[in-house]
DRENSEBA-663574 format. One line per field, with one value per residue (C-alpha): x, y, z; chain; residue in three letters; residue number from 1. Coordinates in Angstrom, 1 decimal, padded with zeros to 4 digits, always signed. Last residue first. Example, Ala and Ser with C-alpha at 12.3 -4.5 7.8 and 13.67 -1.06 7.14 Angstrom:
2
xx	(+013.7;+012.3)
yy	(-001.1;-004.5)
zz	(+007.1;+007.8)
vexgu	(A;A)
tivex	(ser;ala)
nuba	(2;1)
END
This chain:
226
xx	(+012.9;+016.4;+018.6;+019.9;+023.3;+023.7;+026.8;+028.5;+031.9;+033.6;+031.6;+033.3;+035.0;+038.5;+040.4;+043.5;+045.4;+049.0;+049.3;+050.2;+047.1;+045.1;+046.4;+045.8;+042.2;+041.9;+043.0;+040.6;+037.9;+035.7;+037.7;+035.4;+037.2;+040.2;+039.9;+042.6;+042.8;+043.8;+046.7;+048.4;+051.2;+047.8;+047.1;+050.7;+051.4;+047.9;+048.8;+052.4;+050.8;+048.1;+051.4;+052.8;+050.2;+051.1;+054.8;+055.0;+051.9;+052.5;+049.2;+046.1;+044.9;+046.5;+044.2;+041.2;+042.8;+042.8;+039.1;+038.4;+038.4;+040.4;+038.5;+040.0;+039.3;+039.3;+039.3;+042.2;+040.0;+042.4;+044.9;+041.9;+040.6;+043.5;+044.0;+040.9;+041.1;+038.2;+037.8;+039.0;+042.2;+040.2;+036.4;+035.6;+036.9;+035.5;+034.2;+034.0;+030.9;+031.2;+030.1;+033.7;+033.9;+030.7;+031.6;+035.2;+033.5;+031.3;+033.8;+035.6;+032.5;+032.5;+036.6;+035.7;+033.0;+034.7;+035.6;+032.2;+032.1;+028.6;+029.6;+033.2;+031.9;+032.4;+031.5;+029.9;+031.0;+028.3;+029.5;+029.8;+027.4;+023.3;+022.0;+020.8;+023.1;+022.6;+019.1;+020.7;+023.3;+020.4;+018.8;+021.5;+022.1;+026.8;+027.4;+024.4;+025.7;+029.6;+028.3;+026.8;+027.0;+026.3;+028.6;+027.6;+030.5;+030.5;+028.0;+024.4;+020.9;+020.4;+022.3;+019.3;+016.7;+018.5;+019.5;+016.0;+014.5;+016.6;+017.6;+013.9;+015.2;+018.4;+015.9;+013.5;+016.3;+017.5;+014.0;+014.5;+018.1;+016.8;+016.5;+017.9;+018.1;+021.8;+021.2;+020.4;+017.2;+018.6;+020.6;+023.7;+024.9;+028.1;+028.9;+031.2;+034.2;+033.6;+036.2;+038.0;+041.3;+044.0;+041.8;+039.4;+035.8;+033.3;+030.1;+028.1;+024.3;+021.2;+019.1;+015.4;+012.7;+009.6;+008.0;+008.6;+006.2;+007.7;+005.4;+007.1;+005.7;+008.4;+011.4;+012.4;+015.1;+014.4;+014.3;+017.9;+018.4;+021.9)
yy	(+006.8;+008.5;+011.8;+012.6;+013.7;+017.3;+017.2;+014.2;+013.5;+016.6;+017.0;+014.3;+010.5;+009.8;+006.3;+004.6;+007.4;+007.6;+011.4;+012.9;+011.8;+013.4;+016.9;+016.1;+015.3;+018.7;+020.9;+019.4;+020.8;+019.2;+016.4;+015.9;+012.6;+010.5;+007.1;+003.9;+000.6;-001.7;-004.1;-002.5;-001.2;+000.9;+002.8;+003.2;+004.9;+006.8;+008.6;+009.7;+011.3;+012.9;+014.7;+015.0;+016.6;+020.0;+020.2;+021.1;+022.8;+025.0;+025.0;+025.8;+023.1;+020.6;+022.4;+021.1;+017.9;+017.5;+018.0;+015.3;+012.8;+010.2;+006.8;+003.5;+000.5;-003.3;-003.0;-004.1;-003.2;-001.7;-000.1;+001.5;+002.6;+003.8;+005.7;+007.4;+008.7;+010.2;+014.1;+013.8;+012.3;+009.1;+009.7;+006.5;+002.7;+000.4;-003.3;-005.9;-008.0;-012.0;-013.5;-013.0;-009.6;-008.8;-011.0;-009.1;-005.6;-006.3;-007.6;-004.0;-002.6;-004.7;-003.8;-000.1;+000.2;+002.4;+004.3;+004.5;+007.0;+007.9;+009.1;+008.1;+006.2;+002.2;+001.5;-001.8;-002.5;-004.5;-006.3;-010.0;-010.6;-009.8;-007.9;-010.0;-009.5;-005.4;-006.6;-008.6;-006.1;-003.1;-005.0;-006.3;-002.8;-002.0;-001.2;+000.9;+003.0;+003.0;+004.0;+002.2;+003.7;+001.4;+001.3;-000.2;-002.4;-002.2;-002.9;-001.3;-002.2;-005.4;-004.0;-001.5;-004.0;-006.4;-003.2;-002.0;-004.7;-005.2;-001.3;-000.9;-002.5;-000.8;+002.3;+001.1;-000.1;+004.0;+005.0;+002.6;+004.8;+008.2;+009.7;+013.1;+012.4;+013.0;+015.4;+016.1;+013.5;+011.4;+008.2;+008.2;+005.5;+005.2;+004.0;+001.7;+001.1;+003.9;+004.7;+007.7;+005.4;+006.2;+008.2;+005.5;+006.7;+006.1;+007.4;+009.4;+007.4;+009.2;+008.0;+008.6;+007.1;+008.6;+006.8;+003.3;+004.0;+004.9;+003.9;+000.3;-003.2;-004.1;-006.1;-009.6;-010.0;-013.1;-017.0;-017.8;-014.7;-013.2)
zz	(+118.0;+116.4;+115.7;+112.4;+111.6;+110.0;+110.3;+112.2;+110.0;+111.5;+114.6;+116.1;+116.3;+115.5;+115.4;+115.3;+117.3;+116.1;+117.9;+114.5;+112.7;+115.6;+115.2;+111.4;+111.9;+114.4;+111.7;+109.6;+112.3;+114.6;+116.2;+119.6;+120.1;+119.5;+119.3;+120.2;+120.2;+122.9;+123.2;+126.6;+124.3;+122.3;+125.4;+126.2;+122.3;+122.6;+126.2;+125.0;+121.3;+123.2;+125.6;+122.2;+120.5;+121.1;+120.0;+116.9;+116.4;+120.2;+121.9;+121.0;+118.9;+121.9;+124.3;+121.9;+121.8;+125.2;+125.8;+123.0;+126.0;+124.8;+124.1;+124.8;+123.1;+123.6;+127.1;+129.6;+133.1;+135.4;+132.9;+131.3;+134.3;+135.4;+132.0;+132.8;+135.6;+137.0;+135.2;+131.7;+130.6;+129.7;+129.1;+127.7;+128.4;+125.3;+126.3;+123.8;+124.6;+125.0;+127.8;+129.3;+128.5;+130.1;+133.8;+133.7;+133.6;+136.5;+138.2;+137.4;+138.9;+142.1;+142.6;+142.3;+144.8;+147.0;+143.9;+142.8;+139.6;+138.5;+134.9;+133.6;+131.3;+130.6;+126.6;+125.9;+122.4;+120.4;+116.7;+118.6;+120.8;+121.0;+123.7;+126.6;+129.3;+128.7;+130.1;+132.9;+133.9;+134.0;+136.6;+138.7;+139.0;+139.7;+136.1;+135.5;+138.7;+137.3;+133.6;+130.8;+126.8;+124.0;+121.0;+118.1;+115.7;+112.0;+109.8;+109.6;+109.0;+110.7;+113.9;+114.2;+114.7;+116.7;+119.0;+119.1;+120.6;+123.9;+123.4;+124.9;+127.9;+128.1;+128.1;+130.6;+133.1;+132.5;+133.9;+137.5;+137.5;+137.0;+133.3;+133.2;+128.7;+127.5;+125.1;+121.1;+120.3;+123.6;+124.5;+122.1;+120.2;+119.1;+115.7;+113.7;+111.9;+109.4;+106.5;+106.3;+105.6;+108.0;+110.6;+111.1;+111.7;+114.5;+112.8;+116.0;+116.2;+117.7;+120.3;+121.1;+123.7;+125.0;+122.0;+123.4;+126.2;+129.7;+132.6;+132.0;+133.4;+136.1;+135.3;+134.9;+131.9;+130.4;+130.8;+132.2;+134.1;+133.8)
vexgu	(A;A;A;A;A;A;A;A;A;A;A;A;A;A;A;A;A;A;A;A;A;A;A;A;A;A;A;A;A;A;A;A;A;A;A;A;A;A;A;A;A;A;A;A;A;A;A;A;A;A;A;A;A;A;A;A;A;A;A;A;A;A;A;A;A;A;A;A;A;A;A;A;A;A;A;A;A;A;A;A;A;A;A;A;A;A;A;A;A;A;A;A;A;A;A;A;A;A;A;A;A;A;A;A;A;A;A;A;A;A;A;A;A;A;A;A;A;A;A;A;A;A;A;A;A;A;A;A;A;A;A;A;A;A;A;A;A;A;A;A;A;A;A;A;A;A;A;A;A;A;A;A;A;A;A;A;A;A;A;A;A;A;A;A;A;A;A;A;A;A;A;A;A;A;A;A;A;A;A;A;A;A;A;A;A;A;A;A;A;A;A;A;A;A;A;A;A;A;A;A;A;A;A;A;A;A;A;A;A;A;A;A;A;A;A;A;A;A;A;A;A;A;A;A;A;A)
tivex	(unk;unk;unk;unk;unk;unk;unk;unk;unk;unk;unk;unk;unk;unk;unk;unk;unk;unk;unk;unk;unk;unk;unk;unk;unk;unk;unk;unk;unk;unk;unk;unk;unk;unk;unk;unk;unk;unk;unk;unk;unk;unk;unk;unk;unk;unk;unk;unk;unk;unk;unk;unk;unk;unk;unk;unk;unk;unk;unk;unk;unk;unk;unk;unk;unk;unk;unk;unk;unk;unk;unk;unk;unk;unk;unk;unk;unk;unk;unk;unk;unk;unk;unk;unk;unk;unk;unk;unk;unk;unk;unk;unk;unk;unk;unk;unk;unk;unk;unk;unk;unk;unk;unk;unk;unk;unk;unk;unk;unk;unk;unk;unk;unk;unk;unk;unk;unk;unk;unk;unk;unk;unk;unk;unk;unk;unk;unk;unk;unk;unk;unk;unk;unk;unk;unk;unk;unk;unk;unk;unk;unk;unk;unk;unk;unk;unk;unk;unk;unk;unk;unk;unk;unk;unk;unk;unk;unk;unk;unk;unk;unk;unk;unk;unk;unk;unk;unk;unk;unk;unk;unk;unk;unk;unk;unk;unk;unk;unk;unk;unk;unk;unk;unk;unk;unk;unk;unk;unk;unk;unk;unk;unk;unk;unk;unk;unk;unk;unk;unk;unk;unk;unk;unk;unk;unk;unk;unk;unk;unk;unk;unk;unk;unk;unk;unk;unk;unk;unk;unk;unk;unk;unk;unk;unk;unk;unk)
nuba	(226;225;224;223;222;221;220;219;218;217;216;215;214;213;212;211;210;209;208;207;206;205;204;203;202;201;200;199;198;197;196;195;194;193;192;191;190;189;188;187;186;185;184;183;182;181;180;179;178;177;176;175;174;173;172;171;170;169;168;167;166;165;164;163;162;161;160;159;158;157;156;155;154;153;152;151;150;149;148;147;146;145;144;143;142;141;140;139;138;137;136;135;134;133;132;131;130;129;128;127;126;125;124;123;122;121;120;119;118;117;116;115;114;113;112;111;110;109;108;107;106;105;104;103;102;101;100;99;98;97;96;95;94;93;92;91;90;89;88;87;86;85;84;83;82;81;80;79;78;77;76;75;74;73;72;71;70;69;68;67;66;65;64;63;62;61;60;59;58;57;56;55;54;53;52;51;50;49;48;47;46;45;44;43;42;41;40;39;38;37;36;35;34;33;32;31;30;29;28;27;26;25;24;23;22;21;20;19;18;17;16;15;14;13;12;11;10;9;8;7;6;5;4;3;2;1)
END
């Protein structure tokens, strides 16, 4: 990380032509919110390449100070394998402030050749201080490697599994969700469910011992951001 600010390029972006919208993080014992994601876009992901994602993390230089002021609980902030590996992005992110920000490793961009530089990566943000959240696990790239390989702070199970779980036999759906959640949480990381939509879902994800549930079922009606 640069000692006098992040160097980059004047932007072609303004601020304007960015949005983000926060998902409540919620514990599944209590109700109550333990943080937020947030979420690059008005309702999608925006098709940004990588020099336009430098502009976003950027932005979230000045927005994130701004935000964190008028909320409690922790913000998570998205970065996948190719933000991971750009000096560029590394140093903004490296100037976020500590302490309520979880940097949240997708599965998006994968490098496997390049696993060892990413997982560096990793190492140098926890030890300057960011939690770091593993997303995406028991969806596409594995996830539970990744977890294993990196030791976050939380790990997010794709919400995916849940839905098959809904399906599936009640007694007996959860407990492949149920097996993932109790070595997730021996490895000393906490644990959140996503994509519960439904009540049905909440008590799907009681029974697995996740800690925490993120989804449609606490976002109605949530309001996107600029």
């Amino acid at each position: 990380m640069s000692q006098t600010g992040p160097m980059i390029s004047q932007p072609n972006f303004h601020v304007n032509a960015f949005h983000y919208r926060l998902e409540p993080l919620v514990s599944l014992l209590d109700a109550s919110v333990m943080g937020y994601e947030l979420l690059a876009g008005k309702q999608f992901c925006p098709a940004f390449d990588l020099r336009g994602w430098r502009f976003f993390y950027a932005y979230l230089i000045t927005e994130v100070p701004r935000l964190l002021k008028n909320m409690e609980g922790l913000l998570f902030i998205n970065l996948d394998g190719e933000h991971l590996l750009d000096v560029d992005i590394m140093d903004l992110v490296g100037h976020l402030p500590k302490g309520q920000i979880v940097l949240e490793w997708t599965e998006h961009s994968f490098h496997d050749g390049l696993l060892p530089d990413i997982l560096a990566s990793i190492a140098r943000l926890k030890k300057s201080g960011f939690m770091i959240a593993v997303d995406d696990i028991g969806s596409g790239v594995d996830g539970m490697g990744r977890a294993i390989s990196c030791k976050p702070h939380f790990a997010k199970i794709d919400g995916a599994l849940l839905h098959h779980a809904r399906k599936s036999d009640p007694k007996t759906g959860h407990l492949y969700i149920k097996g993932m959640v109790e070595s997730l949480q021996s490895s000393g990381c906490k644990v959140l469910l996503e994509m519960i939509e439904t009540h049905d879902d909440m008590k799907i994800a009681l029974e697995t011992g996740a800690d925490f549930g993120q989804g449609y079922l606490w976002t109605k009606g949530g309001a996107a951001h600029a």
